[in-house]
Backbone as a ProteinNet text record, in pm:
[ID]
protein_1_A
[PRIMARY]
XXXXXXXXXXXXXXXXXXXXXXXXXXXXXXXXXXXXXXXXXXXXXXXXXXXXXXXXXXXXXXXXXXXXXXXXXXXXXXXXXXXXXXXXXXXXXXXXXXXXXXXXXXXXXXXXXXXXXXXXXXXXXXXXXXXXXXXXXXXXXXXXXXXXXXXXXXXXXXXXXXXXXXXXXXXXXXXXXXXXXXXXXXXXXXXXXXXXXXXXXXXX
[TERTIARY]
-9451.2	-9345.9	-9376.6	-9493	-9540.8	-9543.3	-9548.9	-9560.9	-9441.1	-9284.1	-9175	-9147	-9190.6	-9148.2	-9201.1	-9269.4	-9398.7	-9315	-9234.9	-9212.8	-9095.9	-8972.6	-8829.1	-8888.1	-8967.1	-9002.9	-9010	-9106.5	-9113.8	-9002.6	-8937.7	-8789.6	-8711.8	-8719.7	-8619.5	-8643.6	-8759.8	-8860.4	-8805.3	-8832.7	-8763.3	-8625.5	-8585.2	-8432.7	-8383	-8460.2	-8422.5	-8440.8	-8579.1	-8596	-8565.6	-8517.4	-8415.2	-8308.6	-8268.7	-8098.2	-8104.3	-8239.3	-8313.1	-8267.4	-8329.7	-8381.1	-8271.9	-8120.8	-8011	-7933.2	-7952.1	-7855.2	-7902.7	-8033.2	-8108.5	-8083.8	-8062.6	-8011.7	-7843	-7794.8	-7665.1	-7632.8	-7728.8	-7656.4	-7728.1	-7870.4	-7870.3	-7811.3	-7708.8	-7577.1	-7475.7	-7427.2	-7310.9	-7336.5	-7481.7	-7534.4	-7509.2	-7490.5	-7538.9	-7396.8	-7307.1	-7144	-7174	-7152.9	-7215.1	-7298.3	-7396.8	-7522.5	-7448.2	-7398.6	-7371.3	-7250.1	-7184.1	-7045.2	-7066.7	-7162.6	-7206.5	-7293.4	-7366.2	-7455.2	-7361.3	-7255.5	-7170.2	-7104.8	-7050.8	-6986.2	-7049.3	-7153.5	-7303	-7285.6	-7326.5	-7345.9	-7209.2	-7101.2	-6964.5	-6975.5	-6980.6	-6956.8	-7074.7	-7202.3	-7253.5	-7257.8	-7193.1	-7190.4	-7030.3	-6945.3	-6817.3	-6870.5	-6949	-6963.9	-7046.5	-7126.8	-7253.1	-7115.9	-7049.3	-6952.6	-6866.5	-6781.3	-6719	-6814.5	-6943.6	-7026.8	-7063	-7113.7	-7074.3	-7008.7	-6888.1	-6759.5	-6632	-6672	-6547.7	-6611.2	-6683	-6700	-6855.4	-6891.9	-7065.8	-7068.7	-7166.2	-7205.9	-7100.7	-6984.7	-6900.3	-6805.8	-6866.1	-6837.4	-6898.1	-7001.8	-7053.3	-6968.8	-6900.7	-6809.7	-6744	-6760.9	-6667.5	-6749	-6870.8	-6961.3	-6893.1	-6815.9	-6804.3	-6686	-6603.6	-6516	-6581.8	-6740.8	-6789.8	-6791.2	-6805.2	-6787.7	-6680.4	-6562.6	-6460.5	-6375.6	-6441.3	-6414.5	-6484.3	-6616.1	-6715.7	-6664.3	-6621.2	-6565.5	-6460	-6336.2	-6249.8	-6237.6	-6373.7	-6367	-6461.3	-6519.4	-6609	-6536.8	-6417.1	-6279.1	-6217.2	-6217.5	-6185.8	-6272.7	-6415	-6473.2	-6509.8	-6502.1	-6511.2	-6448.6	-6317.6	-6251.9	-6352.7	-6460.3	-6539.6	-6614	-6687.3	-6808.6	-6822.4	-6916.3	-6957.5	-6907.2	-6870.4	-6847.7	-6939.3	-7001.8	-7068.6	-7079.4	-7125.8	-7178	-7229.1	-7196.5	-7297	-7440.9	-7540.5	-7646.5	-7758	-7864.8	-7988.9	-7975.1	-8043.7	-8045.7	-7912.5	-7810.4	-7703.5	-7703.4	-7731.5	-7686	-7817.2	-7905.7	-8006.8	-7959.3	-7982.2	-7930.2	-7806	-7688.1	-7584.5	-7614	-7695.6	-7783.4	-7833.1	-7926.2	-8048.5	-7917.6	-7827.8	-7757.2	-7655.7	-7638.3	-7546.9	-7596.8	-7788.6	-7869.6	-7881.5	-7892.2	-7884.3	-7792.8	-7657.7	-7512.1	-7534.3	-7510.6	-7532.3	-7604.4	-7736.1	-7863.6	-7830.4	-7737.7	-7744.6	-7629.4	-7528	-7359.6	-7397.6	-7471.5	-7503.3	-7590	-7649.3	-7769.3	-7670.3	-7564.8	-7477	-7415	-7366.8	-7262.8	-7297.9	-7409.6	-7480.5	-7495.8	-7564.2	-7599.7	-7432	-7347	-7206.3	-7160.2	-7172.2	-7107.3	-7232.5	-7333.8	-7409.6	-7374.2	-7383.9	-7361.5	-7182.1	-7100.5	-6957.8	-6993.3	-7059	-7087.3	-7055.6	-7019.6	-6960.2	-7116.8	-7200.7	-7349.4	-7433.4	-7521.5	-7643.3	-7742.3	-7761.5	-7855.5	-7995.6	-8040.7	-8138.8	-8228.7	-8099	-8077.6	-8172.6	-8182.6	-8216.4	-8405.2	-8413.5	-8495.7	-8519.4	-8666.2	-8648.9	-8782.7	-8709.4	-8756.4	-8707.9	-8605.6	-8540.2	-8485.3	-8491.5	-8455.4	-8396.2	-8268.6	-8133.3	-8176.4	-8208.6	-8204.2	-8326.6	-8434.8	-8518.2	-8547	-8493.2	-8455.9	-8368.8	-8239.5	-8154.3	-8248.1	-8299.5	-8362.1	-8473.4	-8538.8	-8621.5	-8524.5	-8431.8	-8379.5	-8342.6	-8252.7	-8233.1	-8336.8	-8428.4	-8559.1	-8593	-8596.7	-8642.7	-8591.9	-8482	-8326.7	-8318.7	-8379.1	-8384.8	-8498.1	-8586.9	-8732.3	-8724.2	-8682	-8640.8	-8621.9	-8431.9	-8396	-8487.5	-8538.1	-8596.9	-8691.1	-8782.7	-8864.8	-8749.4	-8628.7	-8597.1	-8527	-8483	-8411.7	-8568.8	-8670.1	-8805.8	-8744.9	-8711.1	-8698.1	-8790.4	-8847.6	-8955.1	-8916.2	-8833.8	-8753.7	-8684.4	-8615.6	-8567.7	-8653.8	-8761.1	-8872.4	-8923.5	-8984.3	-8986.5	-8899.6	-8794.6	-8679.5	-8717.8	-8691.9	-8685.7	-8827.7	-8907.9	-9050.6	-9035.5	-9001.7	-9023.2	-8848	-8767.6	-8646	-8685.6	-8765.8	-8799.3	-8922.3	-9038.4	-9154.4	-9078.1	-9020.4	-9059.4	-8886.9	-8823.2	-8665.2	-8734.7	-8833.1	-8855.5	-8925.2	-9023.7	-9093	-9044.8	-8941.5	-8908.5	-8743.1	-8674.6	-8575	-8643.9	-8767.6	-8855.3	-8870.5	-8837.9	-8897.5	-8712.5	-8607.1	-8571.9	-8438.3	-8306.9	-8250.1	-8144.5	-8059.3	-7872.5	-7855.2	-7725.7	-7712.2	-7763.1	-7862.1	-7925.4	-8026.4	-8039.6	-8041.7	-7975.6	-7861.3	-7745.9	-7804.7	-7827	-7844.7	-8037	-8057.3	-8190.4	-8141.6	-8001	-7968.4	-7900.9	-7825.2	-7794.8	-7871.2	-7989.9	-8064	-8148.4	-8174.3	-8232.6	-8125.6	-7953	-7891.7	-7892.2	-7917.2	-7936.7	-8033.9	-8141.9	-8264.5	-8278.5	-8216.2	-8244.8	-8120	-7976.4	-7916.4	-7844	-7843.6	-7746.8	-7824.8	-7984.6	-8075.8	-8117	-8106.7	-8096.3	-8004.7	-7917.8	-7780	-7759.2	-7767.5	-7767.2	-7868.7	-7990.9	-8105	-8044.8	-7982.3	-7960.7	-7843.1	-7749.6	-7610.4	-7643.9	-7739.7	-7795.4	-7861	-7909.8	-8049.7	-7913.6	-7844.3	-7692.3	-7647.1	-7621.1	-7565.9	-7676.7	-7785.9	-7849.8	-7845.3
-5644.4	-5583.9	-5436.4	-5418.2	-5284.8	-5204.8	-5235	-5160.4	-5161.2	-5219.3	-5191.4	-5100.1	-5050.8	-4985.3	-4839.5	-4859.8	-4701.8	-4643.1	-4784.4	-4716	-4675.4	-4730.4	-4673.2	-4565.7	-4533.3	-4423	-4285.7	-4311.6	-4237.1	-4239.9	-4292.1	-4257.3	-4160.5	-4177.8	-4117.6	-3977.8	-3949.4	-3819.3	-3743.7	-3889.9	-3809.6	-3726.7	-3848.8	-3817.5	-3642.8	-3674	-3545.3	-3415.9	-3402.1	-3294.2	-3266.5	-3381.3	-3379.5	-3295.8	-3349.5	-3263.1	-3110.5	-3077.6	-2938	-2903.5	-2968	-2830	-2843.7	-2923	-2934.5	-2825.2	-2835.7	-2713.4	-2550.6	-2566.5	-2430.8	-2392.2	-2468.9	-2443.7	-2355.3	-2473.2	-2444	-2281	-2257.1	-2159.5	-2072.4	-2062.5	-1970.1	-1864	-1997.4	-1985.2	-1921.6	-1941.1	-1884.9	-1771.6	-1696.1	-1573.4	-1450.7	-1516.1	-1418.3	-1298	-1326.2	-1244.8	-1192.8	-1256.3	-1186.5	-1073.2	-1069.9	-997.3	-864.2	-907.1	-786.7	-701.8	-791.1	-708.2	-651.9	-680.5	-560.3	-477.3	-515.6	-365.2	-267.2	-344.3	-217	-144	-201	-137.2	-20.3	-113.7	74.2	153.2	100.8	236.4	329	278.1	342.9	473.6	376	427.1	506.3	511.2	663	751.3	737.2	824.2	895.2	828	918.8	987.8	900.4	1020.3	1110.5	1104.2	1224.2	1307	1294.4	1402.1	1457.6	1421.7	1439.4	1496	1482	1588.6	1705.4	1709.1	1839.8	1899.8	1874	1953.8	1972.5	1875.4	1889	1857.7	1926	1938.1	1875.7	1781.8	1810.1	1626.1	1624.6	1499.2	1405.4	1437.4	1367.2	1252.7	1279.1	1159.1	1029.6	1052	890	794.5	851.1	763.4	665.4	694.9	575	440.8	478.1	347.3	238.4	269.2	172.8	106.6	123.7	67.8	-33.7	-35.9	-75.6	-264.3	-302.9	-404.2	-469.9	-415.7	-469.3	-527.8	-423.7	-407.7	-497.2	-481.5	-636.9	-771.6	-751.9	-927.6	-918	-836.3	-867.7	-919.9	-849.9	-913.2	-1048.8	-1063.1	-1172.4	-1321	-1308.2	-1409.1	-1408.8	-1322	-1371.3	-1415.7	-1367.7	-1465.3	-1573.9	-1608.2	-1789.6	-1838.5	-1837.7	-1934.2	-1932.1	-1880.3	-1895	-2006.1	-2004	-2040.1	-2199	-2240.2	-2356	-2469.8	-2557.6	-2613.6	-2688.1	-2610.9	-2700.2	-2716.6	-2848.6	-2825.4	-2764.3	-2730.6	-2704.2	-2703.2	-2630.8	-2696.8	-2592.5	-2612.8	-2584.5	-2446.2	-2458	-2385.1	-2249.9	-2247.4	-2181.3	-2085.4	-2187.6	-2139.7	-2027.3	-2046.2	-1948.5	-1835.8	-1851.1	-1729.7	-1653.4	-1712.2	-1622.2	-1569.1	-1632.6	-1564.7	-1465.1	-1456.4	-1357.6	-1225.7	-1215.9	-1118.4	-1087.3	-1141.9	-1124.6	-1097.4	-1102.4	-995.9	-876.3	-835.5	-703.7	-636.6	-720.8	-661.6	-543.6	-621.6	-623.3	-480.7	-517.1	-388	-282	-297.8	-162.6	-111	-195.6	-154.8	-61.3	-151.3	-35.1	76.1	116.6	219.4	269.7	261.4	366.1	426.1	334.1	349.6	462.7	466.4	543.9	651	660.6	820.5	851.1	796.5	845.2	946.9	855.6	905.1	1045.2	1034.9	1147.6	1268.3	1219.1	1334.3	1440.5	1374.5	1429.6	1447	1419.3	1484.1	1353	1259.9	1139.3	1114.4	1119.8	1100.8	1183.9	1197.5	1279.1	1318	1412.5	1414.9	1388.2	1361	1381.3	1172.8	1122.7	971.1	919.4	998.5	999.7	1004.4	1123.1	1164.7	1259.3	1341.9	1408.4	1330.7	1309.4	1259.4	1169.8	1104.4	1004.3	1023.7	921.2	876.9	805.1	757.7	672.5	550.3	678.5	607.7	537.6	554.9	471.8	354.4	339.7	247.7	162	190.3	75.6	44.4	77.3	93.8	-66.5	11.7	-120.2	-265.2	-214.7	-367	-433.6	-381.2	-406.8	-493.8	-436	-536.1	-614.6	-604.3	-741.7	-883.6	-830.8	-975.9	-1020.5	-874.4	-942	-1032	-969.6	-1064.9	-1184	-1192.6	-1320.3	-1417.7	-1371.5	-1491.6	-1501.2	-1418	-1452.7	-1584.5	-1567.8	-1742.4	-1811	-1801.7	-1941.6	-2000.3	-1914.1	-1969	-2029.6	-1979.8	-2002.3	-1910	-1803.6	-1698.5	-1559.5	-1576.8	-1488.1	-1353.9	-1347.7	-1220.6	-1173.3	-1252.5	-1194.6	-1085	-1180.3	-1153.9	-1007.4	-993.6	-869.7	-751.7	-755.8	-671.3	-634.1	-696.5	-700.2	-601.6	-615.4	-579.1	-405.8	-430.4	-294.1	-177.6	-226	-184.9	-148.3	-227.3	-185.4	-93.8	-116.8	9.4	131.3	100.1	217.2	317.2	231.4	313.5	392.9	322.9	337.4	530.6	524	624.1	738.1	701.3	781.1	860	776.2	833.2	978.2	943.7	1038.3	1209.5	1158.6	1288.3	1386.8	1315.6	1375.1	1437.8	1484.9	1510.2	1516	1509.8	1522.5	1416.9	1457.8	1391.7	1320.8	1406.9	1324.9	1210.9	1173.3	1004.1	908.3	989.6	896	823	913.4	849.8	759.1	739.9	654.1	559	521.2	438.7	368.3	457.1	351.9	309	370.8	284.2	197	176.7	16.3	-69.6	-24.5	-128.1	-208.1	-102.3	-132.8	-248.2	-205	-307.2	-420.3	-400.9	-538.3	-616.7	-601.4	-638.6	-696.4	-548.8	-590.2	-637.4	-573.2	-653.6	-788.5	-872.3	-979.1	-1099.7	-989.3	-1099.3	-1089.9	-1018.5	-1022.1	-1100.1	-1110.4	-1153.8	-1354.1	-1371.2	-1481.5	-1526.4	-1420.8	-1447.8	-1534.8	-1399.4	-1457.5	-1607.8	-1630.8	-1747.2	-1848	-1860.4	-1940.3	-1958.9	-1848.4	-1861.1	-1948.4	-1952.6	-2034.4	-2173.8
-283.5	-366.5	-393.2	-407	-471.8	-315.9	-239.3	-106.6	-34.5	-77.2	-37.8	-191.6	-293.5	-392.7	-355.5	-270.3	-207.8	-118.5	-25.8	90.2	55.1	-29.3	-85.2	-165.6	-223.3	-299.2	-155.8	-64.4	22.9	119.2	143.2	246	142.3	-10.5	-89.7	-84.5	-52.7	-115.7	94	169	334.8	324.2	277.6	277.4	190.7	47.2	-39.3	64	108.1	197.4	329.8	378.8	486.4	458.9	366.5	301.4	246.8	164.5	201.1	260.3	377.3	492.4	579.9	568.6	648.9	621	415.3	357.4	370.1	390.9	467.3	577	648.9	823.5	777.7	659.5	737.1	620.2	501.2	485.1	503.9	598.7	640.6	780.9	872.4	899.6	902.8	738.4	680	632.6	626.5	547.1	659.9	790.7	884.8	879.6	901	891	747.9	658.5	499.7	521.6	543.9	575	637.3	757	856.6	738.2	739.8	666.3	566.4	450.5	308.5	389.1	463.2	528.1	550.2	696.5	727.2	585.4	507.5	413.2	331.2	305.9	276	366.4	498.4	599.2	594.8	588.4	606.6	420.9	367.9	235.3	216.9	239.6	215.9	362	464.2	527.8	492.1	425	375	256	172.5	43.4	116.7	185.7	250.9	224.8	343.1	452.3	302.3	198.4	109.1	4	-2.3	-78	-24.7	104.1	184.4	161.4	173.3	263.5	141.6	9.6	-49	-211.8	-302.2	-390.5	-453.3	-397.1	-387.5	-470.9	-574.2	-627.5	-679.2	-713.9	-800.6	-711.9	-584.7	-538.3	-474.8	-572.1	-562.6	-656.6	-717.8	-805.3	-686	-613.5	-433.3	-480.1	-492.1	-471.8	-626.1	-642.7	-770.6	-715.4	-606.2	-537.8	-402.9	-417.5	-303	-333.9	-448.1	-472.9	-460.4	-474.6	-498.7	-322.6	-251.5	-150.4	-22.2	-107.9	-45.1	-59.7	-214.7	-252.1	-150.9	-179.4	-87.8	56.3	140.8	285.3	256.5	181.3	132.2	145.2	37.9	75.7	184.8	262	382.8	462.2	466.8	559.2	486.5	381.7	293.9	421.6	511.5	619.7	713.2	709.5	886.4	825.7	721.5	661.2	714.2	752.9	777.8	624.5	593.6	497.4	369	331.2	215.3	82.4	6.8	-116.3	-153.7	-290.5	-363.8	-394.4	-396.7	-363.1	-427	-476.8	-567.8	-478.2	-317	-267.4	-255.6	-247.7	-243.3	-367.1	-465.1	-620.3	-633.9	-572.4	-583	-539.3	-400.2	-332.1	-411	-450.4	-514.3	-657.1	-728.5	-837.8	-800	-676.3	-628.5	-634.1	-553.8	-471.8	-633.3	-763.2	-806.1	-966.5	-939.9	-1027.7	-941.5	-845.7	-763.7	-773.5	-824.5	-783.6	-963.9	-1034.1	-1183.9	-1208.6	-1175.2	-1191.5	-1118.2	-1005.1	-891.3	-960.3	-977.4	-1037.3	-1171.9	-1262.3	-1418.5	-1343.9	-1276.1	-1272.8	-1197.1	-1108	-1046.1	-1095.4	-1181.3	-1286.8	-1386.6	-1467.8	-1574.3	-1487.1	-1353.4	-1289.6	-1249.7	-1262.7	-1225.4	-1339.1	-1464.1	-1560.6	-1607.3	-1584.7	-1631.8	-1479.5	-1397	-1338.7	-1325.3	-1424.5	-1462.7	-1601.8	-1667	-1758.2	-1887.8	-1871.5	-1973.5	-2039.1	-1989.1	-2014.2	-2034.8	-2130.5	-2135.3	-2029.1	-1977.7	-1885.8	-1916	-2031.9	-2070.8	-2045.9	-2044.9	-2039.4	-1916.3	-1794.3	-1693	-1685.2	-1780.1	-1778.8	-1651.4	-1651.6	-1518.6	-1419.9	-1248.9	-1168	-1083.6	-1196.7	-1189.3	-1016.5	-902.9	-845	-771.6	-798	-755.9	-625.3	-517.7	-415.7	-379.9	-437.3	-432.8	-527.7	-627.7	-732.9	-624	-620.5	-504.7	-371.1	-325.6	-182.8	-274.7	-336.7	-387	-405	-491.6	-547.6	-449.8	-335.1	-217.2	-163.3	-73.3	-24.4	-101.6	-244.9	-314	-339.5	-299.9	-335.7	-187.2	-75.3	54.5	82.5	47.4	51.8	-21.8	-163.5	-182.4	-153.2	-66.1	-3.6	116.4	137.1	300.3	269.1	100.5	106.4	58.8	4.7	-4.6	118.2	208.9	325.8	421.9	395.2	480.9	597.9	571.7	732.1	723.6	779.8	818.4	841.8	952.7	987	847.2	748.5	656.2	561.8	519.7	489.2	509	639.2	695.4	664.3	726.7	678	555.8	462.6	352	261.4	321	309.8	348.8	498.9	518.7	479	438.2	375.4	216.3	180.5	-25.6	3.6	55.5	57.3	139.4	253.7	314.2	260.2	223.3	196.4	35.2	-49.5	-183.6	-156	-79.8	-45.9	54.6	155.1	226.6	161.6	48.3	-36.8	-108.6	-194.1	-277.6	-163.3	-10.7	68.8	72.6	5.3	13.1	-115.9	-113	-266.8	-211.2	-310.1	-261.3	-200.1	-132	-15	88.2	94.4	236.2	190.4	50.1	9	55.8	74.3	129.8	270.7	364.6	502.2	485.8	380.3	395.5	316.3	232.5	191.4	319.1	399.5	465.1	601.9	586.5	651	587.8	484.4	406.9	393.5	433.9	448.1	548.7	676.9	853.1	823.2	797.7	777.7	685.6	561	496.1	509.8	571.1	556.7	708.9	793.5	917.2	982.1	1065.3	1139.1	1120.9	971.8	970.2	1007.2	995.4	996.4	1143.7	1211.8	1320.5	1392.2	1370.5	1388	1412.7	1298	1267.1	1334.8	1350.5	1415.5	1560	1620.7	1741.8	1771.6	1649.1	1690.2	1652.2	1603	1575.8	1736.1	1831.8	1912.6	2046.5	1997.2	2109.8	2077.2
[MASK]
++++++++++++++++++++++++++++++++++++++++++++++++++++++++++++++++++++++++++++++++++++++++++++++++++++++++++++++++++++++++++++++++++++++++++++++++++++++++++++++++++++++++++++++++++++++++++++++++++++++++++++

């Protein structure tokens, strides 16, 4: 009796992590189009503010980036129709927590250097040193590295690693604008090379 109570105990404990590691497969899956599509949307959106700080009145248009969300969710609902179909699940609910404390922290800290740099804000708020793009560059790799252990993907991982150190330190080499183009390369890296990474290993 006690050794059919061991062994239903242990099929239950198969089964639970069976279903794990099924809902891991499948949303790390459904992450890959996600992934690619907010990268591109960085890369697009600070290479227009770059070009529009140049050429047509200088800082006051990072105020764009506060339309970047809205614009993510939007293609977001549309790809919900590709998405592989699933529950709800421990795993999922993580991941959209992870990406939706990043959203939160990056949205207020844009937000505050928006309004201080038009003047709605104290400059003093900032303090001096203060660095934008290496603050996001970090939060970025960290929500990437994250998910990379809860999906167990290695490649994410990576990315993620070398997108938060090296975007954190190589933002600091530079000012203005041209933050812009090392932001959107910690998007290239923590965001599109993965998803792509993954798109692919989907297609074999």
């Amino acid at each position: 009796m006690e050794e059919n109570c061991n062994m239903t105990a242990e099929r239950s404990l198969e089964i639970i992590r069976e279903s794990i590691e099924r809902s891991q497969r499948t949303i790390t899956k459904n992450l890959a189009l996600p992934l690619i599509m907010w990268g591109s949307v960085v890369v697009v959106f600070s290479f227009i503010i770059v070009y529009l700080w140049i050429h047509h009145g200088g800082p006051i248009w990072n105020v764009l980036w506060l339309l970047l969300w809205p614009v993510g969710l939007m293609e977001s609902r549309i790809m919900e129709k590709r998405k592989i179909p699933t529950p709800p699940s421990f795993v999922s609910k993580t991941i959209e927590h992870i990406w939706e404390t990043f959203g939160i922290v990056c949205c207020t800290l844009g937000g505050i250097v928006c309004f201080v740099g038009i003047g709605w804000l104290p400059m003093e708020l900032l303090g001096h040193g203060f660095n934008m793009a290496s603050v996001i560059s970090l939060c970025f790799g960290m929500a990437t590295i994250i998910t990379g252990f809860v999906l167990k993907s290695t490649v994410i991982r990576i990315c993620g690693i070398v997108a938060s150190i090296g975007g954190f330190f190589l933002a600091l080499q530079f000012s203005g604008a041209e933050q812009l183009y090392v932001m959107a390369g910690v998007a290239v890296v923590a965001l599109i090379i993965p998803g792509l990474v993954v798109y692919l290993q989907n297609k074999e």
